[in-house]
N, C-alpha and C positions, 0 to 999 in steps of 0.2 A: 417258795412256790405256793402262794398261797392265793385258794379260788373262793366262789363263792357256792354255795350248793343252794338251789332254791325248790323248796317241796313243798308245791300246792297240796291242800287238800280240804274235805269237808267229809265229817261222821255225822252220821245220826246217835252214834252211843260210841263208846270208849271201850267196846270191846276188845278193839286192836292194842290198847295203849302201853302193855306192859313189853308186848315183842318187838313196838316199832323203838321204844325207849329205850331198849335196849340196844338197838341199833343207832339210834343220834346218839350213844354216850358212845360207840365206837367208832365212829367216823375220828380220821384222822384231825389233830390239834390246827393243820395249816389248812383245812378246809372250813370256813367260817358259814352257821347255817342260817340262814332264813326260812321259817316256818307260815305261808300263808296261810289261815283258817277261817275257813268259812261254815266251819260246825254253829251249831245252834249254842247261846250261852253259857249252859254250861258246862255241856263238853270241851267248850274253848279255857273256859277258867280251869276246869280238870286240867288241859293240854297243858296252859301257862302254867300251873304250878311242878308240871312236868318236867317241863323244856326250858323255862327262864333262865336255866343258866348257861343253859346250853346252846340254846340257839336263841336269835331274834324273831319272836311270837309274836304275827303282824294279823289283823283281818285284811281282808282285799278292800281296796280302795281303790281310787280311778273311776272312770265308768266303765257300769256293768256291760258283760257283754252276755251275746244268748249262752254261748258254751264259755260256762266258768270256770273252768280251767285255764283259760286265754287271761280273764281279769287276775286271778291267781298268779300266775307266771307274770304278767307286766308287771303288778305290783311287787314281788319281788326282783325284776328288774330293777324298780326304781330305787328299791332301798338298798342293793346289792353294791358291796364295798370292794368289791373288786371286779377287774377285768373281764375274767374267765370265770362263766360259770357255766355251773351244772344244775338242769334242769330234770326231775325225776320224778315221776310218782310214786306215791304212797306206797306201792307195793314194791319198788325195788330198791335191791341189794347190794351195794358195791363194798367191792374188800377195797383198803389202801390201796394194793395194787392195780387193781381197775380203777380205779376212781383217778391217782398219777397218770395212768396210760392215758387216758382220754385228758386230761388237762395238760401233759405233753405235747399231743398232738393238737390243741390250738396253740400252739409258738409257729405251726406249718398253715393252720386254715380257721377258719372263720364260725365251721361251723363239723362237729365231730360227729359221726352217727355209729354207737357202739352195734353190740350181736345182746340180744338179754335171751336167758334159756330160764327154763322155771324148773324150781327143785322146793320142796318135795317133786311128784311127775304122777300125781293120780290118774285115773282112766282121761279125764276130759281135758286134760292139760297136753298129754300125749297128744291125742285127737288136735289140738290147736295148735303143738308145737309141727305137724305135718305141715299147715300153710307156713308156719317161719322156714321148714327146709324145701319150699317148691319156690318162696321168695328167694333165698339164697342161689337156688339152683339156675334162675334166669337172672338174679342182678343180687341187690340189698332188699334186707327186712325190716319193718319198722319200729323198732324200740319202742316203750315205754321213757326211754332217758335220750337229751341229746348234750351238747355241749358245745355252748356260743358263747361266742366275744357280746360283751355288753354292747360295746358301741356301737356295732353292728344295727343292731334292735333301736338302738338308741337314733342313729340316723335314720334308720325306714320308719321312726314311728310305731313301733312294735309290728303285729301282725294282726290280720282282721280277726273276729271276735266272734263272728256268726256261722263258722263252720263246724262241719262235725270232724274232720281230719285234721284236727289240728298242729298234727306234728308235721305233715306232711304241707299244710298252710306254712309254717316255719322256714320250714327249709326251703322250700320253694321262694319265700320270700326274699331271703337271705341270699339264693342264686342269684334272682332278678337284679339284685342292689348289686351285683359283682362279685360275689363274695363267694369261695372257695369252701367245698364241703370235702371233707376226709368222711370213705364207707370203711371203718374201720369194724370189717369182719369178722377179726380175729380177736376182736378187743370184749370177752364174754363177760357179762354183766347178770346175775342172777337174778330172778324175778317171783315172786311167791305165786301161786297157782293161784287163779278165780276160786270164789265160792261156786257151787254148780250153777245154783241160781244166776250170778250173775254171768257165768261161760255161756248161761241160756238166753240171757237178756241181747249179748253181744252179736249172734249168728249174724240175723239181718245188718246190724251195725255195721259189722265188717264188711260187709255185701254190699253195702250202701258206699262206701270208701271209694270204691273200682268207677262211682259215677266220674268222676273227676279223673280217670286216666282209661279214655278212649278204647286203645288198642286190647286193653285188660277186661275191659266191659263185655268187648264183642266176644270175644274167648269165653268168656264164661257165660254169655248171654247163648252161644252154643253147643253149651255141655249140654242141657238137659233137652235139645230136639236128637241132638247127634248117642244121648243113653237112649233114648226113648226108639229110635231107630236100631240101636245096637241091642236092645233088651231082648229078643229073641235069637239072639245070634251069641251064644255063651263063650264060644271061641274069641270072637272081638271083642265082647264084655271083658273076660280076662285079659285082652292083650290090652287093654284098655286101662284096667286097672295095675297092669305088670307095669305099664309107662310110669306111671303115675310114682308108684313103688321108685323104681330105677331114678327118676328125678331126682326123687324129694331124697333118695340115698348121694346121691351125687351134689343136693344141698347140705348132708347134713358133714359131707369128707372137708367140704370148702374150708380153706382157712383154718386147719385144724378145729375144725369141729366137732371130731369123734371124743373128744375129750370132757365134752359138758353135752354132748346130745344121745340119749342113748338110741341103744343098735336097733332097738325093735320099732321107735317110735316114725322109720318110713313109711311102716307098714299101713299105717292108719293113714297114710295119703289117700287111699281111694274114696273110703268116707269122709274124708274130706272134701274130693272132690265134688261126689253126690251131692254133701250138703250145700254147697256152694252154686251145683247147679241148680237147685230150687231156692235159694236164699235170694241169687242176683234177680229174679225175676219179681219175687215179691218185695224187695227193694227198689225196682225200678216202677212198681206197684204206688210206693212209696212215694216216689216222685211224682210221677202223675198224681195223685193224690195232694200233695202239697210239701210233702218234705217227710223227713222219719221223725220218730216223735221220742222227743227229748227234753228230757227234767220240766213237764209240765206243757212244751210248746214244740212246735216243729221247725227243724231245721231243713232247708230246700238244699243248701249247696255246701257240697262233700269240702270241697276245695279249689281254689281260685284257679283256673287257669295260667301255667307261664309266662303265656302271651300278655295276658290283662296283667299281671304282674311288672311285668318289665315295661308295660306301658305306662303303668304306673309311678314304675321308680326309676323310668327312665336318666331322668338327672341328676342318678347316681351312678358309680362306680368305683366302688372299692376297692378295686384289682387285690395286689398282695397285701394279706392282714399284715398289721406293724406290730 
């Protein structure tokens, strides 16, 4: 059973390099790696002398796209020596056993979308892990990792390159071409907390996502007239925030998820919520504006539309993965 693992990334310093090294020497023997880097010189020759024997140490190649991340991942697309892979960021963590489960499950589909929970769980990881249990609680959450069939990718032509959502660009791609996604809920995938700094950088970010899925915008685009009307009224504030609570508990039962999410982290759904409802509005600031501003330039569009998608790749259809 043996996949491909492909892990984009780019440092500015080597800070990280002793903990993640120690993690590519523990990935399992039938999981073969691919290391994209797009660090500055010599953190990349740091990396190579790192990783060379471990994994296949590439820079990104192809054309650039805005969000490099996308150039990252096609490039290890292309050099990727088997079927199945797995795609993940620099911050996470799979044991053997997660890493098997999600390569399992593309023998069924095309395209696997695990659960990632974050351990250590400081004050602001807690706070971020409430929107993974409000996502849960009305559908799936968005990982950090997913797991697709090469040829997949390989027939669409990869995916566009100028979005800020790009996982959700992915998947959605992958739908339009025919091609069957597993929400594999149960399937927990550990993930390392943000720095604070950068949990800070991300608010808007995440804000900016929901452009691209309609029915989620308007919902949030009314949290903060429906608080601001409820702020005088302390009885609805709470029941307001007790929803909120009750949900994101209800996200976190799903799927045996009491097992990697702890018991207290619903509680911060409410601040959650709050944040969100001031975040969507200055992301939609954003927009109007020209786009959010990302590594030097702005990006306008969150993620491509279904529809534009499928018109797209109309003349495909992949029905069941082989």
């Amino acid at each position: 059973m043996r996949i491909e693992y492909v892990l984009p990334l780019r440092w500015q310093d080597g800070g990280g390099d002793a903990e993640l090294t120690a993690y590519v020497e523990s990935l399992p023997v039938w999981a073969d790696l691919t290391v994209v880097d797009g660090s500055p010189d010599s953190v990349f020759a740091q990396h190579h002398r790192l990783w060379r024997h471990r994994a296949q140490h590439l820079r990104p190649d192809g054309p650039a796209t805005p969000n490099g991340k996308v150039q990252g991942v096609l490039t290890g697309l292309r050099h990727a020596r088997h079927e199945r892979v797995v795609i993940a960021d620099d911050d996470v963590r799979y044991t053997p056993e997660s890493l098997a489960s999600v390569a399992e499950l593309l023998e069924q589909a095309d395209l696997v979308r695990p659960q990632n929970y974050y351990e250590p769980l400081p004050w602001h990881a807690r706070w971020d892990t409430a929107r993974s249990l409000l996502n849960r609680a009305f559908a799936s959450d968005y990982p950090g990792t997913l797991a697709v069939r090469r040829s997949v990718l390989v027939q669409t032509q990869g995916y566009r390159g100028d979005v800020l959502f790009e996982n959700l660009e992915l998947i959605r791609t992958v739908q339009a071409a025919g091609g069957r996604q597993i929400r594999a809920d149960g399937v927990y995938v550990r993930r390392l907390p943000p720095t604070l700094g950068h949990f800070a950088d991300q608010r808007v970010r995440q804000a900016y996502d929901s452009q691209t899925q309609p029915a989620r915008l308007a919902v949030e685009l009314l949290l903060l007239p429906l608080i601001l009307v409820l702020v005088r009224r302390p009885a609805a504030c709470a029941a307001l925030a007790a929803t909120a609570v009750v949900l994101a508990e209800a996200g976190r039962r799903r799927a045996g998820g009491t097992q990697v999410f702890d018991t207290w982290t619903a509680l911060w759904a409410p601040l959650w919520l709050l944040e969100r409802a001031v975040t969507s509005w200055i992301a939609l600031a954003w927009r109007c504006a020209g786009g959010v501003p990302y590594s030097g330039r702005r990006l306008r569009t969150a993620a491509s539309s279904p529809a534009a998608l499928r018109r797209q790749l109309s003349h495909l259809n992949l029905g069941e993965p082989k």
